[in-house]
MARSE-47316 format. One record per residue: x, y, z of N, C-alpha, C, O, CB in turn; residue in one letter. Coordinates in steps of 0.2 Angstrom, whole numbers, padded with zeros to 4 digits, always signed. Glycine has a CB too. Layout:
XYZXYZXYZXYZXYZA;...
***
This chain:
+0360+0084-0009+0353+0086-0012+0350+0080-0014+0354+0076-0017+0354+0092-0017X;+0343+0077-0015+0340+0075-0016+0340+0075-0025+0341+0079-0029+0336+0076-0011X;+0336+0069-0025+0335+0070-0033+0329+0075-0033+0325+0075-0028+0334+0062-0038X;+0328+0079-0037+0324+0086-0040+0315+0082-0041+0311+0087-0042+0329+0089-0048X;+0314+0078-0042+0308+0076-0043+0305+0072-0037+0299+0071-0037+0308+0071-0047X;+0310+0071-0032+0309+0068-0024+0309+0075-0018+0309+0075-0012+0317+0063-0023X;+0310+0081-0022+0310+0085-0016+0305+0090-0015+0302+0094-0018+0316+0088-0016X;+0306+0088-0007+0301+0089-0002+0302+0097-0004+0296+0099-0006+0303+0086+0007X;+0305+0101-0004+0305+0109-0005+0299+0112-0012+0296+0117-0013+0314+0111-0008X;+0298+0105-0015+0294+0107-0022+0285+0105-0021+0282+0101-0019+0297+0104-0028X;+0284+0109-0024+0275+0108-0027+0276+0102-0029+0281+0099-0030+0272+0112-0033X;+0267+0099-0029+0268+0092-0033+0267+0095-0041+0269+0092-0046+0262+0086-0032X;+0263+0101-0042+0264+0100-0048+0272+0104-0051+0274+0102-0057+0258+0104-0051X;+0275+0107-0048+0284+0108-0049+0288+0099-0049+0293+0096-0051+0289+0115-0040X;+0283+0096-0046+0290+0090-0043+0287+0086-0053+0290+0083-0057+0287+0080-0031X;+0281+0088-0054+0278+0083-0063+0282+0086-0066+0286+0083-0069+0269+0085-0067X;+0282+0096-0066+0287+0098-0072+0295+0094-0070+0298+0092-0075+0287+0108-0072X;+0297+0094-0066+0304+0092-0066+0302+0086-0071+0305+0086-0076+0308+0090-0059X;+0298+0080-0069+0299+0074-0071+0297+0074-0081+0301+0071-0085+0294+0068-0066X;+0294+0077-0082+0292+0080-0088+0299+0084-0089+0301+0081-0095+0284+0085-0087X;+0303+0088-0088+0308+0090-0091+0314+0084-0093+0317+0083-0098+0309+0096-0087X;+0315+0079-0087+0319+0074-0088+0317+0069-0095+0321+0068-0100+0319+0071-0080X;+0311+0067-0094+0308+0064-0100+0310+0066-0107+0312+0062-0111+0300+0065-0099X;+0309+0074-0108+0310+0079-0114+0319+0077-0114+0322+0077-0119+0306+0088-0112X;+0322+0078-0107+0328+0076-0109+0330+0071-0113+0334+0071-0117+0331+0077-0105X;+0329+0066-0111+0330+0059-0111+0326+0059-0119+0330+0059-0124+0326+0053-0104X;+0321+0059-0119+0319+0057-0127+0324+0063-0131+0325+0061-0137+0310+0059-0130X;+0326+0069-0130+0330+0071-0134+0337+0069-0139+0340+0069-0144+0331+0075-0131X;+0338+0065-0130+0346+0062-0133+0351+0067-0130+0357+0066-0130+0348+0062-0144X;+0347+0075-0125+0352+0077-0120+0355+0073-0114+0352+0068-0111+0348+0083-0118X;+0362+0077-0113+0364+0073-0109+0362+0076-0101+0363+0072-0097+0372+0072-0111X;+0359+0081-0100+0356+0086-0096+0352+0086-0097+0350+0085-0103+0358+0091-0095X;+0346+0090-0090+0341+0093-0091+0344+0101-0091+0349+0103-0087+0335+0090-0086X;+0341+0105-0093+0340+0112-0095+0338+0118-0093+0335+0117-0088+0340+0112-0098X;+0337+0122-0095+0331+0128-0092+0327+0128-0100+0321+0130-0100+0336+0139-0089X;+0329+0127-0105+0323+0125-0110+0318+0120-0109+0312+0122-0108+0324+0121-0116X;+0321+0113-0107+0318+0111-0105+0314+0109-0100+0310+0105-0101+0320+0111-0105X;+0315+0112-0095+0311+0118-0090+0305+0122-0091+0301+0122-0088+0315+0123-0087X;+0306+0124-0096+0305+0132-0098+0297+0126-0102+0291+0126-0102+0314+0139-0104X;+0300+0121-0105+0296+0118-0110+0290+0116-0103+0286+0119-0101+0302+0111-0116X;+0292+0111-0102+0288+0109-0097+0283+0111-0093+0277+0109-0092+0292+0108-0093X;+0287+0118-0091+0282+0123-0086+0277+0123-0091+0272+0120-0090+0287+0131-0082X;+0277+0126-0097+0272+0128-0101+0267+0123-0103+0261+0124-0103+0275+0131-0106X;+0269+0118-0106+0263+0110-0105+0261+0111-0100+0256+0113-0100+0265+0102-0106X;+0264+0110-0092+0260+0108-0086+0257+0110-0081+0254+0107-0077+0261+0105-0083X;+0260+0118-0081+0259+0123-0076+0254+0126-0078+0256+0131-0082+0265+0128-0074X;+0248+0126-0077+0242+0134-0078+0245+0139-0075+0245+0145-0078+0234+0133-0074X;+0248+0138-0071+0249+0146-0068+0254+0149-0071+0254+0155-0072+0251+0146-0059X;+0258+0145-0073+0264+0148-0077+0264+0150-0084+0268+0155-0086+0269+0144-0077X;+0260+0145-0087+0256+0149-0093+0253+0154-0093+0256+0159-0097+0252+0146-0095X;+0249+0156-0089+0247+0160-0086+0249+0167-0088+0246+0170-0093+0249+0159-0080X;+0254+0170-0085+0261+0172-0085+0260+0175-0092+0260+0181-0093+0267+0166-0085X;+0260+0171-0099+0260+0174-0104+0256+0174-0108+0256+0176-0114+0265+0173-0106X;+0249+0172-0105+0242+0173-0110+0241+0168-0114+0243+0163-0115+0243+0179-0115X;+0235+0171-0117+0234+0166-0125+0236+0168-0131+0237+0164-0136+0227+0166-0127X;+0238+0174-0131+0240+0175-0137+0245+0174-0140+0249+0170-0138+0240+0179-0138X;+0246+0177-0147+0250+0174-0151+0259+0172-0149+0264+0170-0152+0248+0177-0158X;+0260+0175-0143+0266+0176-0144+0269+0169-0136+0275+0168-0134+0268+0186-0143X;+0264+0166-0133+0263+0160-0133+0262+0154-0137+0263+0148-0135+0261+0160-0131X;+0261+0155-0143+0259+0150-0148+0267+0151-0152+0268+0146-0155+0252+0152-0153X;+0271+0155-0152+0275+0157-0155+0281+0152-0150+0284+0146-0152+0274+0165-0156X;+0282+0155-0145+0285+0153-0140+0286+0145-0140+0292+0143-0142+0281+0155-0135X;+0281+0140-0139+0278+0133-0139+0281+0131-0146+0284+0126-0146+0269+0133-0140X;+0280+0135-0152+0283+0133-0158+0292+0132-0159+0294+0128-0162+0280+0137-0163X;+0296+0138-0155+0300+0138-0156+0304+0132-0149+0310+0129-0150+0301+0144-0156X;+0300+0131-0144+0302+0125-0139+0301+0118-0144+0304+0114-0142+0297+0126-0133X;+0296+0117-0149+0296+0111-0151+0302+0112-0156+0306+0107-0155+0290+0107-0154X;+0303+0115-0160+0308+0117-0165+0316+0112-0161+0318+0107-0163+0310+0128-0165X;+0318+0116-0155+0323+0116-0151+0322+0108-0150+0328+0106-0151+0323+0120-0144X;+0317+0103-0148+0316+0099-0147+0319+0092-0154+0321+0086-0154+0309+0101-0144X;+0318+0097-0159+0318+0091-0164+0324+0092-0169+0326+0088-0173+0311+0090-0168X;+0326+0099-0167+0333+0099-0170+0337+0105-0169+0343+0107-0169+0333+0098-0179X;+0331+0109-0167+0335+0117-0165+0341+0118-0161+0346+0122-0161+0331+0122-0160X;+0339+0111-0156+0344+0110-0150+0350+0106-0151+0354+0105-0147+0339+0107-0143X;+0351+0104-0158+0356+0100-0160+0364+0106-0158+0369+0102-0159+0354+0099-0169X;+0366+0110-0156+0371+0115-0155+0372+0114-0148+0378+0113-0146+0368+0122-0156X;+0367+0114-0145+0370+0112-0138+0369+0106-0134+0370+0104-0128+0368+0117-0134X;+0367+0101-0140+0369+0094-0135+0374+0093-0134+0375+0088-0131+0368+0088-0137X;+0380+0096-0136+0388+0095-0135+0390+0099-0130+0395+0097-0126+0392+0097-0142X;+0386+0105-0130+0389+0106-0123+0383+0107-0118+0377+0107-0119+0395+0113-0123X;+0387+0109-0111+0385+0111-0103+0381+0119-0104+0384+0124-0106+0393+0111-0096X;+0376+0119-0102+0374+0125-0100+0377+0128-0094+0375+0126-0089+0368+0124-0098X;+0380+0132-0093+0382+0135-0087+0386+0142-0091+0390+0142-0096+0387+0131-0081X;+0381+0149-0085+0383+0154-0088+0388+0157-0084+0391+0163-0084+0379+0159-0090X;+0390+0153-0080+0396+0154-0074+0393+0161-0071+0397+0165-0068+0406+0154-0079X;+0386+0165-0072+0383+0170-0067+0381+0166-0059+0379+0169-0054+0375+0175-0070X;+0380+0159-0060+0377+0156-0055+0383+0151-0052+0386+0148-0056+0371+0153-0057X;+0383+0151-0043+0388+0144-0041+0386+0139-0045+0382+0141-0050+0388+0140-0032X;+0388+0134-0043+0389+0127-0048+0386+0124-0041+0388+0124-0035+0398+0123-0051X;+0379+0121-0045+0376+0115-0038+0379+0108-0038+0379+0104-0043+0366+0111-0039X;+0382+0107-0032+0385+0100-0035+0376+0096-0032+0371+0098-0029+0397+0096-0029X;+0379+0088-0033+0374+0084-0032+0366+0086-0036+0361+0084-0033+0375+0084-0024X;+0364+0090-0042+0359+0090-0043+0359+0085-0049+0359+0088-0055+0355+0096-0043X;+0360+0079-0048+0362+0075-0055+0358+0075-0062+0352+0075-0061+0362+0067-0053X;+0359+0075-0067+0354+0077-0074+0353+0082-0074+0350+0083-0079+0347+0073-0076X;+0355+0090-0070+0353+0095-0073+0359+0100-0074+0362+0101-0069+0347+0098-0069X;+0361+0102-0078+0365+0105-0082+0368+0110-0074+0364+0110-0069+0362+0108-0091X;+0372+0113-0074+0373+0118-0069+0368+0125-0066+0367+0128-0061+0380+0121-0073X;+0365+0128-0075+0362+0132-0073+0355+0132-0070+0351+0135-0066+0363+0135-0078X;+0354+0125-0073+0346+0124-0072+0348+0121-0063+0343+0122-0059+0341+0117-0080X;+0353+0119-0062+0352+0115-0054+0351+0122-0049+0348+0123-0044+0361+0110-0051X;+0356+0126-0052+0355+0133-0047+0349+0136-0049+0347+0141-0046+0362+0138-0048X;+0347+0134-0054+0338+0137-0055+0334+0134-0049+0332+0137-0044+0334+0134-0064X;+0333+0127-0050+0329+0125-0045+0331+0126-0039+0326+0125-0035+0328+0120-0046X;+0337+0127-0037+0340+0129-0030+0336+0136-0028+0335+0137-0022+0348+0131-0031X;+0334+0140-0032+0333+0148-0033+0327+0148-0030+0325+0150-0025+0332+0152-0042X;+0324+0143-0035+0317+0142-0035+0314+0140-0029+0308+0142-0027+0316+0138-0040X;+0318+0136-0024+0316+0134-0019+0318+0139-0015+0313+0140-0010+0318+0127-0017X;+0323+0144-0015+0324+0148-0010+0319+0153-0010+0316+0155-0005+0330+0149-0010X;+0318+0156-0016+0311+0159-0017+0304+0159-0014+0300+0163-0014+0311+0159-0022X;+0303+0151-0013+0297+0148-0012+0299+0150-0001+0294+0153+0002+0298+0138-0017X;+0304+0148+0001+0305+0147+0008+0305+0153+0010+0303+0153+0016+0310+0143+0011X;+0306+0161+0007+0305+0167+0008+0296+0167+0009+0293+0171+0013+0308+0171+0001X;+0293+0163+0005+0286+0164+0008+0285+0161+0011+0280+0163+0014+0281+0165+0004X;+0286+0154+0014+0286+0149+0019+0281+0143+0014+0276+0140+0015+0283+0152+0027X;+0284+0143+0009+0278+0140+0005+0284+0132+0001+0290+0132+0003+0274+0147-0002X;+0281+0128-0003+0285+0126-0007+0286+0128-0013+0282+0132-0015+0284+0120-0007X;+0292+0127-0017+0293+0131-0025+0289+0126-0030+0288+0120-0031+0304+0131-0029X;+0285+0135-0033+0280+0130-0040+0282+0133-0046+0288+0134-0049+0271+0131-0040X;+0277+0134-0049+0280+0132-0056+0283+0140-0057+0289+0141-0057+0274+0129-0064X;+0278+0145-0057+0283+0152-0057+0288+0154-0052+0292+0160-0052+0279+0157-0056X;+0289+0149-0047+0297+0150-0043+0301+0150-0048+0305+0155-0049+0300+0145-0037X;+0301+0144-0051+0304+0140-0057+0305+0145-0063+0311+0146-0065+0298+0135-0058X;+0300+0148-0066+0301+0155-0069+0305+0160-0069+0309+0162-0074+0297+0158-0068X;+0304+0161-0063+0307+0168-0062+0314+0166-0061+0318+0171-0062+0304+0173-0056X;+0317+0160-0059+0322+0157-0060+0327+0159-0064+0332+0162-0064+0321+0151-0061X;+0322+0156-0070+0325+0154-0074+0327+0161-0079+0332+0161-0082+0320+0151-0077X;+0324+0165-0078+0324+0172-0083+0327+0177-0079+0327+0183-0080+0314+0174-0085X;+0331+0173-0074+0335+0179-0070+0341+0180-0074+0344+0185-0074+0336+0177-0062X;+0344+0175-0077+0351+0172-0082+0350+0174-0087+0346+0172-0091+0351+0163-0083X;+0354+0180-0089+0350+0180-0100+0356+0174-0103+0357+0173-0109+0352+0191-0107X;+0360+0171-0097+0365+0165-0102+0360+0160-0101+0362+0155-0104+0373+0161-0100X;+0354+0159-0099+0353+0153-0100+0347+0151-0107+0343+0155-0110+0350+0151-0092X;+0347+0145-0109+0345+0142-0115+0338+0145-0113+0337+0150-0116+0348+0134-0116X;+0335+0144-0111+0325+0147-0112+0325+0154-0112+0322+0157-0116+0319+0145-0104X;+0329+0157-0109+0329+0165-0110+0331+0165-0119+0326+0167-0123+0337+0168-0104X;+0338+0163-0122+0338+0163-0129+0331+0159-0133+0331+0160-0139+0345+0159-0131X;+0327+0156-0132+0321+0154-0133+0315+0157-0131+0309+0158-0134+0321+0148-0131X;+0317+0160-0126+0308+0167-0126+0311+0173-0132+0307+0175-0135+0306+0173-0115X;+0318+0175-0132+0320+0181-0136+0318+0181-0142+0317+0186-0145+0327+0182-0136X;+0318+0172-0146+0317+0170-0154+0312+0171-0151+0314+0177-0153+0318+0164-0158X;+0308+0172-0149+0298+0172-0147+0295+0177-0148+0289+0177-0150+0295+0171-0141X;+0301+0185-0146+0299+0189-0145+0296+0192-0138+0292+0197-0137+0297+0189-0149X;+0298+0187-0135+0297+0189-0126+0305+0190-0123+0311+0186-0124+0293+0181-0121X;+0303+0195-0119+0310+0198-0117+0310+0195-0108+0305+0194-0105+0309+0208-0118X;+0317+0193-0107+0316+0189-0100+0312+0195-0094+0308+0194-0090+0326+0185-0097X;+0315+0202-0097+0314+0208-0090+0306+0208-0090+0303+0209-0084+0318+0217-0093X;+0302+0207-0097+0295+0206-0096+0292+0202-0093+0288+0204-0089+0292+0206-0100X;+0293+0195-0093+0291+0189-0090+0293+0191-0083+0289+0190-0079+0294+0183-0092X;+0300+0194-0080+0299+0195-0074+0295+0199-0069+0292+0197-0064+0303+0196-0074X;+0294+0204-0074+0289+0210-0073+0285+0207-0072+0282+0210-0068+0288+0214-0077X;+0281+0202-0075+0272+0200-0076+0275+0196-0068+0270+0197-0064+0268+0194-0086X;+0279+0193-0067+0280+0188-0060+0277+0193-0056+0272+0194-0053+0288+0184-0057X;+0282+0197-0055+0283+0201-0049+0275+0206-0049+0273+0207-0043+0290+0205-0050X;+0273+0207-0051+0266+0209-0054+0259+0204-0051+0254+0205-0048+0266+0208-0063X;+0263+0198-0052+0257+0194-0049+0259+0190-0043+0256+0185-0042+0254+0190-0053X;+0265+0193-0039+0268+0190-0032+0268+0197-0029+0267+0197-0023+0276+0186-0032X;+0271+0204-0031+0273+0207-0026+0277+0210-0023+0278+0215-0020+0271+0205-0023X;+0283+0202-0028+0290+0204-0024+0293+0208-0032+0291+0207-0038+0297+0195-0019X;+0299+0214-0029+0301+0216-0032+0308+0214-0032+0312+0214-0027+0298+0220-0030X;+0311+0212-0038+0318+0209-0039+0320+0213-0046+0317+0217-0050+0317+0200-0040X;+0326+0212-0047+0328+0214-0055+0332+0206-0058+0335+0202-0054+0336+0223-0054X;+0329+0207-0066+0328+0201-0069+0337+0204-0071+0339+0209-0073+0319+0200-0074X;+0339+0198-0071+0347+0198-0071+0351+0202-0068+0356+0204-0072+0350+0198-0077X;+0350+0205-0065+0353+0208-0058+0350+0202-0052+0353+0203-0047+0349+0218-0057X;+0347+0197-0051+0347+0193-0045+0353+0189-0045+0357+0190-0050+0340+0189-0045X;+0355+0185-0040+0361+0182-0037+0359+0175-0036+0356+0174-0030+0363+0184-0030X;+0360+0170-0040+0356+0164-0040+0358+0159-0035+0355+0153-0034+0356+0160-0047X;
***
């Protein structure tokens, strides 16, 4: 597999969120990128993915508990690997923790079902398919439930999936 910011399968604006999530990794002092991280990203650079969850306060809420994670929340799991062992293990997606590689894997496969490349709500709905993964426990402190987010995707694509019931 290619490095994740070089690949041809992604949007340009999915190929910024990756590099913007690596960045957030790296200034953290994580040793991986993540599906917070991800999750963080998509929401600074994706309109469309913002989108997704409005203006209201439960975006603002959201945003606040992602910088929280950023500056000390996330102190718990820099020691360990994300992987909820519901997904294979991507070998070769280097800097992204297990879960988040088979996320962006998802994400592209999702994307080639429409003959398209994966953007930022491929990426999404990725993400929120897993309730082990770290952004899923970060929308729940928010008061966003992952099954809603998926709901609002699928609402505005069409395809019909069950949010942790999918096969990443």
């Amino acid at each position: 597999m290619q490095r994740a910011d070089n690949d041809a399968r992604l949007s340009d604006d999915l190929t910024s969120v990756v590099a913007g999530a690596r960045r957030r990794a790296v200034r953290d002092g994580d040793r991986q990128i993540d599906t917070a991280h991800l999750l963080h990203s998509l929401l600074e650079s994706d309109p469309e993915t913002r989108a997704v969850f409005g203006d209201g306060p439960q975006i603002a809420r959201l945003l606040g508990y992602l910088v929280q994670r950023s500056i000390g929340y996330g102190l718990r799991w820099q020691s360990g690997v994300e992987d909820s062992g519901a997904v294979p293990v991507v070998t070769g997606a280097a800097g992204f923790s297990p879960l988040a590689a088979g996320c962006m894997e998802y994400a592209c496969e999702r994307a080639a079902g429409r003959g398209g490349r994966a953007r930022g709500t491929d990426l999404l709905a990725a993400i929120v398919a897993d309730p082990q993964a770290r952004a899923v426990e970060v929308l729940e402190r928010a008061g966003i439930g992952a099954r809603e987010v998926f709901a609002r995707l699928d609402d505005r694509s069409g395809r019909t999936e069950e949010c942790g019931e999918t096969t990443l």
